[in-house]
C-alpha positions, 0 to 999 in steps of 0.5 A, spaced: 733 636 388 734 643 386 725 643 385 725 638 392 729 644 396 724 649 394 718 646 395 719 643 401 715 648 406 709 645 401 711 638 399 713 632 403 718 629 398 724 624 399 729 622 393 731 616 391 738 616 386 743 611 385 749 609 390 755 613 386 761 615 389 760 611 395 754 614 398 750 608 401 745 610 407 740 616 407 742 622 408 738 629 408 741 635 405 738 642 405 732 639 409 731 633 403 731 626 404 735 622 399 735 615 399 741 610 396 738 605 392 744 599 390 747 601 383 754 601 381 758 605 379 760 603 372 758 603 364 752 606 365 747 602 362 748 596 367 749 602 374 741 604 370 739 597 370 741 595 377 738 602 380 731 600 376 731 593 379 732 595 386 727 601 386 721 596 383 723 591 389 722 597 394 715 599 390 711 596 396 714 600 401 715 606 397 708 610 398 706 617 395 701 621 393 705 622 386 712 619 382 716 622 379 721 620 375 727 622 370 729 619 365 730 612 364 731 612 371 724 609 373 723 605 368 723 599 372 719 602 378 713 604 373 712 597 371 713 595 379 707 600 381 703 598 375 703 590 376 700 592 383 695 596 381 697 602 386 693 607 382 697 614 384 699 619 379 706 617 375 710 623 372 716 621 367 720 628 366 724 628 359 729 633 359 733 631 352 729 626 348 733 620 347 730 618 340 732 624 338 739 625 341 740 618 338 737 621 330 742 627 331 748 623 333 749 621 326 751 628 324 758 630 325 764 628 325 765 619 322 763 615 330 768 612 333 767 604 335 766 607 342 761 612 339 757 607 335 757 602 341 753 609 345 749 610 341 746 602 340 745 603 347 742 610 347 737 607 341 734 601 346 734 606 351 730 610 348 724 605 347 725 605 354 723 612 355 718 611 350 714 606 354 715 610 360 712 616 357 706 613 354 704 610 360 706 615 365 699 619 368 704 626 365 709 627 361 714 633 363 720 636 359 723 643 359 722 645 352 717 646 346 722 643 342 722 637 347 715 637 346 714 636 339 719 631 339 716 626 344 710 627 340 713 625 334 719 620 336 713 616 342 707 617 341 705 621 347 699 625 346 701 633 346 694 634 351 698 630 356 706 634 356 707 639 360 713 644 359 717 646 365 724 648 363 731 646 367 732 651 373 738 655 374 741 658 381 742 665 379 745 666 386 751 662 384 750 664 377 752 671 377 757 675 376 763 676 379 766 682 381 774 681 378 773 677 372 780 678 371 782 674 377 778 668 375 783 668 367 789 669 372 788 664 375 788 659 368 793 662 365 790 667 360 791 674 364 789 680 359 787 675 353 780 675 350 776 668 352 771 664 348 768 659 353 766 652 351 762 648 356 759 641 355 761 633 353 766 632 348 762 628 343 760 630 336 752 632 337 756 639 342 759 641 335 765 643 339 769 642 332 765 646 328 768 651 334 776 649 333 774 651 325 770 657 327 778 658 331 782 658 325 778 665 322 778 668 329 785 667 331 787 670 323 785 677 325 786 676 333 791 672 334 791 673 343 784 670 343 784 663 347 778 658 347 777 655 354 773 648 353 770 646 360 768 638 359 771 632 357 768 625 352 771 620 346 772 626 342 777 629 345 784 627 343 781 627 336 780 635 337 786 636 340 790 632 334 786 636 328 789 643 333 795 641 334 795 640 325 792 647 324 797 650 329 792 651 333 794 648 340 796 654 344 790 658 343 786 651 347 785 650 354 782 644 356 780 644 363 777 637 362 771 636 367 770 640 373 766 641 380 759 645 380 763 650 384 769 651 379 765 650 373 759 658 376 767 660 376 768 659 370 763 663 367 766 669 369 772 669 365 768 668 358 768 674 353 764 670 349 760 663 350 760 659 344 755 653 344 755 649 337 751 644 338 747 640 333 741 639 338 739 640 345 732 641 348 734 646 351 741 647 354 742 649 361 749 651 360 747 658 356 742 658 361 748 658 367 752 663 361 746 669 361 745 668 369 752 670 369 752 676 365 756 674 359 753 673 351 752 667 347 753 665 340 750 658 338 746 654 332 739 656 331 736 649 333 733 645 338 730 647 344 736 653 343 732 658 340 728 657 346 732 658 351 736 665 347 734 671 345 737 673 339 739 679 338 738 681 344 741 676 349 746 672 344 746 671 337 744 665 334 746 663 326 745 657 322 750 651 323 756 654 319 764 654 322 765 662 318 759 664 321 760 662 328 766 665 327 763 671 325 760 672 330 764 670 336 769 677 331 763 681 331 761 680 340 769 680 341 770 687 338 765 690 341 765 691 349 759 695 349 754 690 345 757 685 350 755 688 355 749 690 353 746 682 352 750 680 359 745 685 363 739 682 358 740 676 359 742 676 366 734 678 367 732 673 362 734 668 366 733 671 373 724 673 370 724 666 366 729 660 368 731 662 375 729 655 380 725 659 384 720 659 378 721 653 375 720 649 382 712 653 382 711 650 375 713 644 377 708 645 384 702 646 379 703 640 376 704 636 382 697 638 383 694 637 375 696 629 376 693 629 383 686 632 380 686 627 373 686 621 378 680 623 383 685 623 388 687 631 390 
């Protein structure tokens, strides 16, 4: 949607997503048409497969010079266009690769019935999305390290992916000018912040974070944790808290709105991301674009997305480490400062939706070329 926005003075584009939340006819939204197509709104691997049906049905009327399709969410109208023989480029756009969160999944803390239960689903949907990649006319996705993946895990011959990287809205990603107006409004006036912002499940590390607490807490004690997101390990955290006499140095605000969330930002000191495995990870994107430093695992697609040392720190995955790390930026106002201005133009030269919607243009006009039809 953020790429379709911008390219739209150069490309005629309309969206097709599923009817959630009640949205049930088309719609245009900054100049973009969006197309509901009948879903659900429950456990998503029955919403994904009645969106798929309902797509392919469509696939005689839905005419284009290229698709484009994220995900698993198209799987069902790539196969509809083939049985047709409508010859017209077909893009599949990975952003984390399913085979791969489903390996890493294992990592972490013992998977509950439910995180078992997710995780068979996320194995048979990665066939899906494997399918979908090597029979797509190109591959996208937003890292290096996603790359490799899909070479490894699909099959899809390297010549054939292209990197463009998640965008962020710098605008609304920005510093604010009264950070202390945003921990006053949570409860945390004139206390240091620690930010954690994604699902609670294992593959995000937010344990590794609360262990990290123990050490941090022991030499300053006023320090809070805030952690924005909600999933199936929560209450297994706030139990493990709640036995370290940690509890009253967490917040849990649980999931918020995309306007809250670019608040929420500001009032971070320090934004803490210890995940296992990313592509890429667009939340320490949005934290750079709003000016604050970053510590998190040196994994994945992180280290593509950080400049350590220079923009965050990045160490291996170790809760003494993380919690070192998070003391050192703590402790020194000037050195947070300082990787808060570099990040904020790392992000700005490198990430910002404007650049990332001209990336994704040069490959609309690739797939066009490689099948004779630009």
């Amino acid at each position: 949607m953020e790429t379709t926005k911008r390219l739209r003075s150069e490309v005629d584009a309309m969206v097709y997503c599923g009817t959630k939340a009640g949205f049930k006819r088309t719609t245009s939204v900054d100049g973009v048409a969006i197309v509901p197509c009948f879903s659900t709104d429950a456990l998503f691997p029955l919403d994904n497969w009645f969106f798929n049906r309902t797509l392919s049905g469509a696939a005689d009327m839905i005419k284009a010079d290229v698709y484009e399709a994220h995900t698993v969410s198209g799987y069902g109208f790539l196969n509809a266009i083939r049985k047709r023989k409508i010859t017209k480029p077909f893009i599949q756009t990975i952003h984390g690769v399913l085979a791969d969160e489903y390996v890493q999944s294992f990592r972490g803390v013992s998977p509950t019935f439910r995180a078992r239960f997710a995780n068979l689903i996320m194995w048979r949907l990665s066939k899906i999305e494997g399918e979908s990649a090597r029979n797509a006319t190109l591959v996208v996705t937003v890292s290096q390290y996603s790359s490799e993946k899909i070479v490894q895990f699909y099959g899809v011959d390297d010549a054939r992916i292209r990197i463009v990287t998640n965008g962020v809205d710098t605008q609304r990603f920005r510093p604010a000018q009264d950070p202390n107006k945003i921990k006053h409004q949570i409860g945390i006036s004139g206390r240091q912040c620690v930010l954690f912002v994604g699902r609670l499940i294992p593959r995000k590390g937010l344990t590794f974070l609360a262990e990290a607490a123990k050490h941090v807490v022991k030499e300053r004690s006023g320090t809070v944790f805030v952690v924005v997101g909600n999933g199936p390990l929560r209450n297994h955290v706030i139990s493990h808290l709640e036995k370290t006499n940690l509890l009253s140095n967490f917040v849990f605000l649980g999931d918020v709105n995309e306007d809250a969330l670019a608040a929420l930002y500001n009032c971070a000191d320090v934004f803490a991301f210890p995940s296992l495995q990313e592509g890429l990870g667009i939340v320490l994107l949005e934290a750079q674009a709003t000016a604050k430093p970053v510590v998190a695992f040196d994994v994945g697609g992180v280290r593509e997305a950080v400049l350590n040392k220079e923009t965050g720190l990045l160490i291996r995955p170790d809760s003494r480490e993380l919690a070192d790390v998070i003391l050192r930026l703590l402790s020194d106002q000037s050195l947070r400062e300082q990787m808060g201005r570099r990040g904020r133009a790392f992000v700005s030269q490198n990430f910002s939706w404007d650049v990332c919607a001209q990336r994704m243009l040069k490959v609309y006009y690739e797939a066009l070329s490689s099948t004779g039809q630009d």
